[in-house]
C-alpha positions in Angstrom: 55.7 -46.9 167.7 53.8 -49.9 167.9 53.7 -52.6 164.2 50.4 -52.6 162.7 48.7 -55.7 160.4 48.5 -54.1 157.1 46.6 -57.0 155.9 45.7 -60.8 156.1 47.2 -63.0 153.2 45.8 -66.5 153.0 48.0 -69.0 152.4 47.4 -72.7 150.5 47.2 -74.0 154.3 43.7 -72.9 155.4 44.9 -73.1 159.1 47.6 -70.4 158.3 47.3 -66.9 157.6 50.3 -64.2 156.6 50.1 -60.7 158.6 51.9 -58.3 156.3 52.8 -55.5 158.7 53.4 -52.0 158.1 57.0 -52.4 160.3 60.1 -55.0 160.9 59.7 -56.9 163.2 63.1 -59.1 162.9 65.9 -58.9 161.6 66.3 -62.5 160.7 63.7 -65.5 160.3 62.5 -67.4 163.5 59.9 -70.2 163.8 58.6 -71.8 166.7 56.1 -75.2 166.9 55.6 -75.1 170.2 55.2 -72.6 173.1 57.9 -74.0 174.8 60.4 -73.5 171.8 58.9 -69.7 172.2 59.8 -69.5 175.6 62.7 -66.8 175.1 61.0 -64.7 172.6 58.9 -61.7 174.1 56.6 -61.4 170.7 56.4 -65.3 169.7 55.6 -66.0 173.2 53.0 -63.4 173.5 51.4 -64.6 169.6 51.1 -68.5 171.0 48.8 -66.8 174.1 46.3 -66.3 171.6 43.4 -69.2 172.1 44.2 -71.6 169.0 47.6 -70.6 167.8 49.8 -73.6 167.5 52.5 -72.5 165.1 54.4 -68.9 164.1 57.1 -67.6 162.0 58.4 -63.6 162.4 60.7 -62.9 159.6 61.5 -59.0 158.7 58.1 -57.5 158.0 55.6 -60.0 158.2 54.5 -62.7 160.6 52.8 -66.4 159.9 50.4 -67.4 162.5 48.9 -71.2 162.1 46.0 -72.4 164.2 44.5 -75.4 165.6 41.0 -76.6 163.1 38.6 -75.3 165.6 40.4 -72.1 166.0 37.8 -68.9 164.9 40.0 -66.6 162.4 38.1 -63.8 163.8 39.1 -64.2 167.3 43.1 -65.2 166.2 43.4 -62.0 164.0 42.1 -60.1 166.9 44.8 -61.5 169.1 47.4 -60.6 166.8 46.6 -57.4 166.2 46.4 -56.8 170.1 50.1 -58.1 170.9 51.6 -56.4 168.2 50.3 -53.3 170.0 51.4 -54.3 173.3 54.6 -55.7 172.0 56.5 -53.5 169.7 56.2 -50.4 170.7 
């Protein structure tokens, strides 16, 4: 069964946003600053394909996703909720 975004926390950085999730989706912290460093992780690699995300950490049941400035929150939030679908089902 595929994760769901519960909700959107903001955070103090207002280029970062917290997806509580209603699922785990690790079993251990992982972050990743670049999509390169990403490059062997199905689900971080698919969340830095969204337009504008420069930044993510996955730890149990919630993910971080930072953007880039000019990034639209609308369009990023979208994105995530998308690849969680497609990724962990």
């Amino acid at each position: 069964m595929p994760v769901q975004v519960i909700r959107f926390d903001e955070t103090p950085n207002p280029n970062a946003l917290k997806c509580v999730l209603d699922g785990q989706v690790s079993d251990r912290p992982r972050s990743f600053r670049t999509p390169e460093e990403a490059s062997t992780d199905p689900l971080a690699g698919a969340l830095f394909s969204i337009r504008g995300v420069n930044n993510v950490l996955i730890n149990g049941d919630w993910i971080t996703i930072g953007k880039t400035p000019d990034a639209d929150w609308k369009s990023v939030k979208s994105g995530v909720e998308k690849t969680l679908s497609d990724h962990t089902s």
